[in-house]
C-alpha positions as CSV (number, residue, x, y, z in Angstrom):
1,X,-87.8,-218.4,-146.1
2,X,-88.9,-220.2,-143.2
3,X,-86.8,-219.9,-140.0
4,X,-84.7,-223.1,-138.9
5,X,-84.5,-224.6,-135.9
6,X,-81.4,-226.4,-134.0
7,X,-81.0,-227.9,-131.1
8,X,-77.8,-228.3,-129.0
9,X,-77.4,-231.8,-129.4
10,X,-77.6,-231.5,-133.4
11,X,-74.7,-228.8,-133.3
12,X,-72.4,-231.0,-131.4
13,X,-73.2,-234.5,-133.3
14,X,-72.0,-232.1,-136.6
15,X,-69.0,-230.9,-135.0
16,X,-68.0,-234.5,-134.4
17,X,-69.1,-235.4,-138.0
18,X,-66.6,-232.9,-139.5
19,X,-64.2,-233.3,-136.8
20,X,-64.1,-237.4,-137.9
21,X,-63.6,-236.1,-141.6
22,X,-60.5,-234.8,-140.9
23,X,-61.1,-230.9,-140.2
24,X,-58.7,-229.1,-137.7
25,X,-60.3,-228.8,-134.0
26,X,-58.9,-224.8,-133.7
27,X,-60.8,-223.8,-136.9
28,X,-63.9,-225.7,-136.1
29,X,-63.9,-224.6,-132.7
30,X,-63.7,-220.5,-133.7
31,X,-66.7,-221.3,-136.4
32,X,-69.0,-222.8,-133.6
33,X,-68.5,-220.2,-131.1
34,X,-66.6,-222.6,-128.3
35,X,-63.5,-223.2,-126.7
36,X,-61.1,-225.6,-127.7
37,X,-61.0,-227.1,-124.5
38,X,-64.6,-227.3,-124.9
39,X,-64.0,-229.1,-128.3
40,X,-61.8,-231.5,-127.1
41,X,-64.2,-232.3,-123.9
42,X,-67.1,-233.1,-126.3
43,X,-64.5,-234.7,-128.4
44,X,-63.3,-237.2,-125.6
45,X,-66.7,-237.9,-124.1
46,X,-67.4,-239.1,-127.7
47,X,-64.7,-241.5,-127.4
48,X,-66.0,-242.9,-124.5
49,X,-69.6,-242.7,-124.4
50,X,-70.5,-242.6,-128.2
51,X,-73.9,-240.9,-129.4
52,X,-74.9,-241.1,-125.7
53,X,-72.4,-238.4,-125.0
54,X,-73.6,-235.3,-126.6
55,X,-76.8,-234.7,-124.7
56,X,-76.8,-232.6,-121.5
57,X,-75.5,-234.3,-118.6
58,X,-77.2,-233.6,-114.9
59,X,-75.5,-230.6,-113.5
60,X,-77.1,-232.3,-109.6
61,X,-73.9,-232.4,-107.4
62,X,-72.5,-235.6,-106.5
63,X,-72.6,-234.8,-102.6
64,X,-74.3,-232.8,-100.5
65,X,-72.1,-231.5,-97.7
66,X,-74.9,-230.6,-95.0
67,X,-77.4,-233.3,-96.3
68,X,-78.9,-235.4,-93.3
69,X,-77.0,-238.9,-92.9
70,X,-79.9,-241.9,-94.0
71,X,-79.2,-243.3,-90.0
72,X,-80.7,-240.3,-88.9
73,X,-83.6,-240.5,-91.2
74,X,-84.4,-243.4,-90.4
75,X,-84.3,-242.9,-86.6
76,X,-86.8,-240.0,-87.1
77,X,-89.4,-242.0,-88.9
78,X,-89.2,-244.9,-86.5
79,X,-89.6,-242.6,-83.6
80,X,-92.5,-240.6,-85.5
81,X,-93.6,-244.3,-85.8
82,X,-93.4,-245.0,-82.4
83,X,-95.5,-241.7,-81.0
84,X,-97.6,-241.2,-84.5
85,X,-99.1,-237.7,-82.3
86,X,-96.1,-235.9,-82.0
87,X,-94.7,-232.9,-84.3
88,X,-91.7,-232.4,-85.0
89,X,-90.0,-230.4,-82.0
90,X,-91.0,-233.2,-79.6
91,X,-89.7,-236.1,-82.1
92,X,-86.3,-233.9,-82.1
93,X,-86.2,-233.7,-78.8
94,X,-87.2,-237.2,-78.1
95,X,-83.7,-238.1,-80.5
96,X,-81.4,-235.7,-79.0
97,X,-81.8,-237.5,-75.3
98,X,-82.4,-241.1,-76.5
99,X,-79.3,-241.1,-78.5
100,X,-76.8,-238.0,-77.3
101,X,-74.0,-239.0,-79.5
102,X,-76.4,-238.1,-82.7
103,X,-75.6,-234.5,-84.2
104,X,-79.8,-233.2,-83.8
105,X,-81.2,-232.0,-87.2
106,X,-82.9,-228.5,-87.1
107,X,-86.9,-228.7,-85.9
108,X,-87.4,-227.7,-89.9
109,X,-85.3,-230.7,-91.0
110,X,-87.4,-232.9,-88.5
111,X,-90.2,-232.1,-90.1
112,X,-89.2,-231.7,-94.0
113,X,-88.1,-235.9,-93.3
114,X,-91.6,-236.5,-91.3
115,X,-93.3,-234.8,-94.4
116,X,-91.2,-236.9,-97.2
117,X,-92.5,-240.1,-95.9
118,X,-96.1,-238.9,-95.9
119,X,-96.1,-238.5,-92.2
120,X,-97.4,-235.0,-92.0
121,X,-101.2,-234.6,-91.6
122,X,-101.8,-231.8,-93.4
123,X,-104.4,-229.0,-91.6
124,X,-106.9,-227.3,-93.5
125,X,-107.1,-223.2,-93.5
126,X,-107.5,-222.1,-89.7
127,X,-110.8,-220.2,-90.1
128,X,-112.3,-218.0,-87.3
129,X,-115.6,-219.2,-86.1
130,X,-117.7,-216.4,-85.4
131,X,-119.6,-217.1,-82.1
132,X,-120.3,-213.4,-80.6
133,X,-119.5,-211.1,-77.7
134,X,-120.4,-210.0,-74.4
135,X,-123.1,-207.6,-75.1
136,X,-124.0,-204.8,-72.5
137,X,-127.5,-202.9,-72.0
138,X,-126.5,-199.5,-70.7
139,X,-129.1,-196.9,-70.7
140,X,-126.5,-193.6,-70.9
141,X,-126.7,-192.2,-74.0
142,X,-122.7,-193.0,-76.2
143,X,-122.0,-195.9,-74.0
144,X,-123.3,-198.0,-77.1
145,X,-123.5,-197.4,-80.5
146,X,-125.2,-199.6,-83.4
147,X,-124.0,-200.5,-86.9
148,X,-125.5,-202.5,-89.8
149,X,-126.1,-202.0,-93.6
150,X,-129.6,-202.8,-94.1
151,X,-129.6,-205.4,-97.3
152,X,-129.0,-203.6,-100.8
153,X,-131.7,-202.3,-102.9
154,X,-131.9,-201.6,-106.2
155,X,-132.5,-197.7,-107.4
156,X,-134.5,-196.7,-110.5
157,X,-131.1,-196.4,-112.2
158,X,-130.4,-199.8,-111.9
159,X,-127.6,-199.4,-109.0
160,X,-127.8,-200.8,-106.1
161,X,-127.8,-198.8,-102.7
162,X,-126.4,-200.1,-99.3
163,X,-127.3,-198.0,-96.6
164,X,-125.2,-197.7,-93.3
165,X,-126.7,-196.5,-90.7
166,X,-125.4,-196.0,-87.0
167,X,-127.8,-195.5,-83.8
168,X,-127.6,-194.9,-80.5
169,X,-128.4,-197.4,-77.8
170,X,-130.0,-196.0,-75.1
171,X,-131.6,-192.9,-77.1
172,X,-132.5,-194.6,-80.0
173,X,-131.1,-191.8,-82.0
174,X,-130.3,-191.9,-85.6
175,X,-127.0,-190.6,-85.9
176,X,-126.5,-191.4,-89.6
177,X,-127.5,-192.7,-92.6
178,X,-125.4,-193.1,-95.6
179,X,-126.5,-194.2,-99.1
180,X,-123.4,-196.0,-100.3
181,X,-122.7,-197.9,-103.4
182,X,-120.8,-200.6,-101.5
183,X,-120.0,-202.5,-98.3
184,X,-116.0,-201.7,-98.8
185,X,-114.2,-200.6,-95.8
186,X,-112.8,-197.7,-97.2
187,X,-116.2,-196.4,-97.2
188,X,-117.1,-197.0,-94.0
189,X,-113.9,-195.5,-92.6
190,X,-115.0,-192.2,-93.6
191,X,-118.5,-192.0,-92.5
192,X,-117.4,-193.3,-89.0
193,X,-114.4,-190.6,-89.3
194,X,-116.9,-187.8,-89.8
195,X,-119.5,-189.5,-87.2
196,X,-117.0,-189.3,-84.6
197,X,-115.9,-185.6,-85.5
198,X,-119.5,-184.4,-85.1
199,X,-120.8,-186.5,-82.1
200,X,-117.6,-187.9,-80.5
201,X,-116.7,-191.2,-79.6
202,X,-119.2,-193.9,-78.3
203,X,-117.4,-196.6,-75.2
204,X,-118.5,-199.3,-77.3
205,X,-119.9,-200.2,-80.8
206,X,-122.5,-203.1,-81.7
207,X,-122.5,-204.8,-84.6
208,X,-122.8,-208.4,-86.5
209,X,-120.1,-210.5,-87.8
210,X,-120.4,-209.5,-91.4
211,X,-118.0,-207.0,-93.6
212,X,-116.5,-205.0,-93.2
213,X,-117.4,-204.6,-89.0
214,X,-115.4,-208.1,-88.7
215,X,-113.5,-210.8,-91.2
216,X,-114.0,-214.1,-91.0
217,X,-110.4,-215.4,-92.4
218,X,-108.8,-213.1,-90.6
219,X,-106.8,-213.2,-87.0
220,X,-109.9,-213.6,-84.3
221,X,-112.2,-212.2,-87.0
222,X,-111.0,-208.4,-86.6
223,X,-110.9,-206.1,-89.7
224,X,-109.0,-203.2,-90.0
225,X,-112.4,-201.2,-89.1
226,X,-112.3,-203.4,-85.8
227,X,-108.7,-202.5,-85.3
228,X,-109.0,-198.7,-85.9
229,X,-112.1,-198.8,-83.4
230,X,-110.1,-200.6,-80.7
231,X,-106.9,-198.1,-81.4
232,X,-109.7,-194.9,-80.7
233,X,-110.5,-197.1,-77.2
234,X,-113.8,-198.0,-78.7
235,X,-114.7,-201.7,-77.1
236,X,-116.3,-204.3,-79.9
237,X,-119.3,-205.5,-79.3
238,X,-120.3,-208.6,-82.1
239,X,-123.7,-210.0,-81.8
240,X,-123.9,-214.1,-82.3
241,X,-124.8,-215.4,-86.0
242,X,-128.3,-215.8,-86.9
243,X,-129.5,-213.6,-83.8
244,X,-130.7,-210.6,-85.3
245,X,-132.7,-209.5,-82.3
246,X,-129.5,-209.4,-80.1
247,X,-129.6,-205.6,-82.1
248,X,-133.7,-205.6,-81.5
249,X,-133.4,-202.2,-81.9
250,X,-131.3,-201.4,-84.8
251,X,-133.5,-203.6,-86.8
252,X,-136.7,-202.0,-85.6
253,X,-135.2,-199.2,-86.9
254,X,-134.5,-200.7,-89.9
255,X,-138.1,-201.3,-90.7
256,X,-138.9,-197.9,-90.4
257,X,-136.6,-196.7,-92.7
258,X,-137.1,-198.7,-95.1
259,X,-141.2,-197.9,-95.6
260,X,-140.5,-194.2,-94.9
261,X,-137.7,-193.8,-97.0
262,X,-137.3,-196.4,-99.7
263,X,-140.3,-197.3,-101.1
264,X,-140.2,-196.3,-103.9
265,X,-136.7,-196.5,-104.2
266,X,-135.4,-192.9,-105.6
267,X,-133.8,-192.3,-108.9
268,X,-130.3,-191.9,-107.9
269,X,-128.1,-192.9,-104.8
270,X,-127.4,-188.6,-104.5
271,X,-131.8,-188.5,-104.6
272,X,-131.8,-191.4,-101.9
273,X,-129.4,-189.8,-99.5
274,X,-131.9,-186.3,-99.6
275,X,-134.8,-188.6,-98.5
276,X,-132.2,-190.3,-95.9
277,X,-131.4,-187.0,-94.7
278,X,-135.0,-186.1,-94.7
279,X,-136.3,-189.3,-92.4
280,X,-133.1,-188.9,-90.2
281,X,-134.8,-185.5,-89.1
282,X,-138.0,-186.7,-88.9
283,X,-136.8,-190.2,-87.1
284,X,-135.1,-187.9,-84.6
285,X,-137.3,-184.8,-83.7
286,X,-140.8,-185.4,-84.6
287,X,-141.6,-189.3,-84.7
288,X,-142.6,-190.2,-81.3
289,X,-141.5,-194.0,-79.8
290,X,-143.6,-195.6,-77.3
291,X,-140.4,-197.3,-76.0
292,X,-139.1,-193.5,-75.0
293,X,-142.9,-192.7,-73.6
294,X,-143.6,-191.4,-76.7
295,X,-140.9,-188.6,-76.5
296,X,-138.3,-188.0,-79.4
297,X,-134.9,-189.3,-79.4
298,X,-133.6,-185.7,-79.8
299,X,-134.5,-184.7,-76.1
300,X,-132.1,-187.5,-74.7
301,X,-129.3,-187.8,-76.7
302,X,-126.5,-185.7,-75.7
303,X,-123.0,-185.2,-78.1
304,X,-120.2,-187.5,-76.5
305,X,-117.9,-186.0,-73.6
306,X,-114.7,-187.7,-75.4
307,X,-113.7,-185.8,-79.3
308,X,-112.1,-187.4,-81.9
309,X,-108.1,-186.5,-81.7
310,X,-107.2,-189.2,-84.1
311,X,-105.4,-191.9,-83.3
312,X,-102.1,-191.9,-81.0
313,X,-98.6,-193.4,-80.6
314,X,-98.8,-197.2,-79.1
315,X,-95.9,-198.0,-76.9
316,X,-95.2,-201.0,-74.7
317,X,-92.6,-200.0,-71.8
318,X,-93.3,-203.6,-70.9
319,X,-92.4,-205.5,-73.6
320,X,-88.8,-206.3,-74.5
321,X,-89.4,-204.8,-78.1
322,X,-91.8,-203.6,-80.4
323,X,-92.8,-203.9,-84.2
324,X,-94.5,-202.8,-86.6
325,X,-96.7,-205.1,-88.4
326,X,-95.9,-204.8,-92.5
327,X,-98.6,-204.7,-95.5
328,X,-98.7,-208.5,-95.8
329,X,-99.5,-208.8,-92.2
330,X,-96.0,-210.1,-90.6
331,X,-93.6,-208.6,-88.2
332,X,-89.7,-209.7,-88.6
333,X,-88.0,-211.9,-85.7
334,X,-84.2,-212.3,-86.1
335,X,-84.9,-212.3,-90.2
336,X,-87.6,-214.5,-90.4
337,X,-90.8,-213.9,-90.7
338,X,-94.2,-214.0,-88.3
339,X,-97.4,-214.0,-89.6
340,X,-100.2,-212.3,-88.2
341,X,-102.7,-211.2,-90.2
342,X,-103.1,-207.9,-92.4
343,X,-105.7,-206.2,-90.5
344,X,-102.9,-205.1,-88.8
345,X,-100.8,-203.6,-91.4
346,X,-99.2,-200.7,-90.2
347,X,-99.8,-201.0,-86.4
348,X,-97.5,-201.6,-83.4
349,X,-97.3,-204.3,-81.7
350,X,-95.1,-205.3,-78.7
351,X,-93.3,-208.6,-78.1
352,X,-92.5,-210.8,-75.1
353,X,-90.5,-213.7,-73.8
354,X,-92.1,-215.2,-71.3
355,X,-89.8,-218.4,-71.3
356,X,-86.4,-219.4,-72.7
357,X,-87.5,-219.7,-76.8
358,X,-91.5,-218.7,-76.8
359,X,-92.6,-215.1,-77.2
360,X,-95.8,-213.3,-76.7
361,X,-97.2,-210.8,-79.2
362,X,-99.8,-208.1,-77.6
363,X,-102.0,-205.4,-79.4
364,X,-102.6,-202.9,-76.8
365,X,-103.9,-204.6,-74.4
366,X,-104.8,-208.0,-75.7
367,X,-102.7,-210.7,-76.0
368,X,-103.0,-212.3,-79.4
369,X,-100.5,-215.5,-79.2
370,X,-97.1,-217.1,-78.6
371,X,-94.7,-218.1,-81.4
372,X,-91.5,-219.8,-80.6
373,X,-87.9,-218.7,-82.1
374,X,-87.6,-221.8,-83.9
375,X,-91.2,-222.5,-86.2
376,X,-91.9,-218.9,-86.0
377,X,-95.7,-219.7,-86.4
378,X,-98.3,-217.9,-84.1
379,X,-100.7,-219.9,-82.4
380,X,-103.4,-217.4,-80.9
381,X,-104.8,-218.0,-77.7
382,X,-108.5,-217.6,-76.4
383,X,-109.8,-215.0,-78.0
384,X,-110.1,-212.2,-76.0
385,X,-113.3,-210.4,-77.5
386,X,-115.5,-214.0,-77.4
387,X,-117.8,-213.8,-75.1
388,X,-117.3,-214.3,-71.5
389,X,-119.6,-215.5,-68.3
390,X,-120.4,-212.5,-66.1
391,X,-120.0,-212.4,-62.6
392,X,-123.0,-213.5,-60.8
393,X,-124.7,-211.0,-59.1
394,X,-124.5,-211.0,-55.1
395,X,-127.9,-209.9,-54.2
């Protein structure tokens, strides 16, 4: 037996029906579940109303004790009419000193009216434009590092390798190259933690703009690889899109890698590392470079004077507090929220004032924007790790 279905609005025209034929309200009232003051309301709105009665009736209340008066609303559009190119804290603050007498809505209110009559231009996503760094040309051995995965290549199993490998600047020197089966950032984490266990830590690191070295949606275009490397004191060093030859070397590298150790391509990525392993040796101690005067780069390069301890407490005796950035990238202001971005999830960072209601947020030592306590939206600054005009030279 099928099931049947019944609607509210069914029940109560019935109860009426059988209430009209003369049945008592307390009886009919205990056999449909409901009160008899219930019963008698749907009773009287049926006197009233008719048919039209029984359906739901909007439960929206008739007044709203804190809802903006329509004077005010319209004084806020015709000022946002008047100066189309201002937001919403300079239209409120434009109301509050032409007409003092007027109780001034909240910056958010401002702007919720502005945005209900369509006057809001809405802003696409804010996306980082990579543009590169300052890039240095030291000729000490761990005053510069390189980093790139050389483009995927498919082994004999039908899995595709990407191969990280890291160099040194001045020496040339291969200091690792790792078969891996992707370009995830996990990954990379721990070959640069074992890297900097065995040879120390470099002053700076060279890389391009691509994953996981850097992140294009993401506050300045750091990654949490670009955060951990700052937090070791490791400068960034990003070279400019489409500019391979800013990291000349690396690539020249590159080439010789990839005739000496992947072609053919081995049979499994544990098969590839061995013949990674293999050319790193022979890269290093036996391959002569003209560039070096035909001398290996295993008679320059020397370990790095500064070991890996980890990373250490950040603290900001200058700043008037600090936080903690959470895992969706935010840090908490009076209980609102402040969005940074998540590549510093988990990280300290200290905050501010610098006038009566904007605050400055700093990551160790860069400053990475003001917010102020009403919006609570960041608006980053010039980005400290673009690339800056050196001083010119006084000879």
């Amino acid at each position: 037996m099928p099931w049947k279905e019944c609607h509210v609005v069914d029940e109560r025209l019935r109860f009426i029906a059988r209430l009209l034929d003369g049945e008592k309200m307390a009886a009919l009232c205990a056999e449909f579940g409901i009160s008899r003051k219930t019963g008698y309301k749907i009773y009287d709105r049926y006197k009233d109303c008719g048919i039209d009665a029984l359906t739901d009736r909007s439960r929206r209340p008739y007044r709203h004790a804190n809802q903006l008066p329509m004077p005010v609303e319209k004084l806020i559009v015709a000022l946002k009419r008047e100066y189309p190119d201002w937001g919403a804290p300079k239209i409120r603050e434009r109301l509050r000193k032409r007409w003092p007498g007027v109780r001034c809505p909240a910056i958010s209110t401002v702007h919720a009216v502005l945005d209900r009559h369509g006057l809001v231009t809405r802003r696409g996503p804010r996306r980082h434009r990579a543009e590169g760094t300052t890039l240095t040309w030291p000729n000490q051995p761990n005053a510069l590092w390189c980093a790139d995965y050389k483009g995927e290549f498919m082994l004999a199993d039908r899995r595709y390798c990407y191969p990280l490998t890291i160099t040194d600047f001045a020496s040339r020197y291969l200091i690792r190259c790792e078969a891996l089966s992707t370009t995830r950032e996990m990954y990379a984490f721990s070959v640069f933690e074992r890297v900097f266990k065995d040879f120390g830590l470099p002053t700076a690191i060279r890389t391009d703009n691509g994953v996981p070295f850097a992140s294009p949606n993401a506050l300045y275009g750091l990654s949490k690889l670009s955060v951990w490397w700052l937090r070791l004191g490791i400068r960034i060093e990003r070279i400019k899109p489409g500019h391979p030859e800013q990291n000349g070397r690396h690539e020249r590298m590159h080439l010789t890698r990839k005739t000496e150790a992947t072609k053919p391509a081995a049979a499994n990525c544990l098969q590839q590392q061995a013949r990674f392993e293999t050319f790193l040796e022979r890269y290093n101690h036996e391959r002569p470079h003209q560039a070096l005067g035909m001398r290996v780069p295993g008679e320059l390069y020397t370990r790095s004077a500064r070991p890996y301890h980890g990373l250490t407490d950040l603290t900001y005796p200058f700043h008037d507090w600090t936080s903690i950035v959470t895992r969706c990238g935010r840090i908490c202001f009076n209980w609102r929220k402040v969005n940074l971005s998540q590549v510093f999830a988990g990280q300290r960072v200290g905050v501010r004032q610098v006038t009566d209601r904007i605050w400055l947020v700093s990551f160790m030592d860069y400053d990475l924007g003001y917010f102020d306590d009403e919006t609570c939206r960041l608006e980053p600054i010039e980005n400290p790790f673009s690339a800056k005009l050196l001083p010119m030279s006084p000879e």
